[in-house]
N, C-alpha and C positions, 0 to 999 in steps of 0.2 A: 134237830140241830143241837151241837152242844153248846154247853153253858160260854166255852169260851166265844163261839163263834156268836152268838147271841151279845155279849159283853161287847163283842168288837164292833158286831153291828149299830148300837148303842152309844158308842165312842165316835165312831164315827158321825153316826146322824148329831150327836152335840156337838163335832164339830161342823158341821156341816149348817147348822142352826147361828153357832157362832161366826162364822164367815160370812151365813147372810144378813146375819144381826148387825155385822159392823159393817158389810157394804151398802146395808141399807142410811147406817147413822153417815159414813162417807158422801153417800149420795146426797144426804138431807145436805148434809152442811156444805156438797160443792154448788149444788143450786142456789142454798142460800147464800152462797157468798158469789157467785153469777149472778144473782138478784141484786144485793149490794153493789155490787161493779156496777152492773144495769143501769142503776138508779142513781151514781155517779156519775158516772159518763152523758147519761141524760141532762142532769141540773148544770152540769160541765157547761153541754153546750147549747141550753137554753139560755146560760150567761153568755156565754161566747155571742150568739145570736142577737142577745138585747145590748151586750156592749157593740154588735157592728151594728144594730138599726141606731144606735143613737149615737155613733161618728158617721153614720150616712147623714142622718138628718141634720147635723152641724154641719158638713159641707154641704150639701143642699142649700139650708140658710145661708151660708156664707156666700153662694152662688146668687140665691136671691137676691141678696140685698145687693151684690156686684151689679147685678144687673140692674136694679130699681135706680141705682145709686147713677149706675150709666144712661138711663132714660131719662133721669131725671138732669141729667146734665145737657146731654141732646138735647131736650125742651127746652129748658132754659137759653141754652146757644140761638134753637128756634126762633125763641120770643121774644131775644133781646135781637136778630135778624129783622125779625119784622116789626119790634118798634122803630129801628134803624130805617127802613124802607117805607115805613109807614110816616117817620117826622120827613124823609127827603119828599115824598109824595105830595106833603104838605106845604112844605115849602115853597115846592115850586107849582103848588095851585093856590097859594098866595100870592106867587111873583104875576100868576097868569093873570088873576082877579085884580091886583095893585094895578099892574100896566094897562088891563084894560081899562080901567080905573080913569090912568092919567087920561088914557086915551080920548075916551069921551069928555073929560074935563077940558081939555085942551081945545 
């Protein structure tokens, strides 16, 4: 071979070193900036996530308590019902016992 074709051969492969030299640093740095993306987009939307689980859970509650707040008002309408029906039950098993009452006194 001659010297020049030798030389050339030689130019060549350092360029050939340098191309892969830099597509290998190309490589490094687009991975790690896919990694950095990665790892953004992740914490993104593990917040995203923990901000919808804790506006689920405020309506939730807010649902609960509608509802405790509704039960609790139901029972109460109940039990003042059935004080109502329990003083008339009274009364007129007073009237029953009074009258029998006079009845025998008479």
């Amino acid at each position: 071979m001659s010297k020049e074709a030798i030389l050339k051969i030689r130019e060549t492969e350092e360029k050939a070193e340098a191309i892969l030299t830099d597509a290998r640093a190309k490589a490094k740095a687009r991975i790690e900036e896919a990694r950095a993306d990665g790892q953004a987009k992740r914490e993104a939307a593990e917040e995203k996530g923990a901000a919808d689980l804790k506006r689920k859970q405020a309506e939730l509650q807010k649902e609960r308590e509608a509802a405790l707040a509704a039960n609790e008002a139901a029972a109460a309408k109940e039990a003042e019902e059935l004080r109502r029906d329990a003083s008339l039950r009274k009364k007129n098993a007073e009237r029953i016992v009074l009258g029998g009452l006079e009845d025998k006194c008479r």
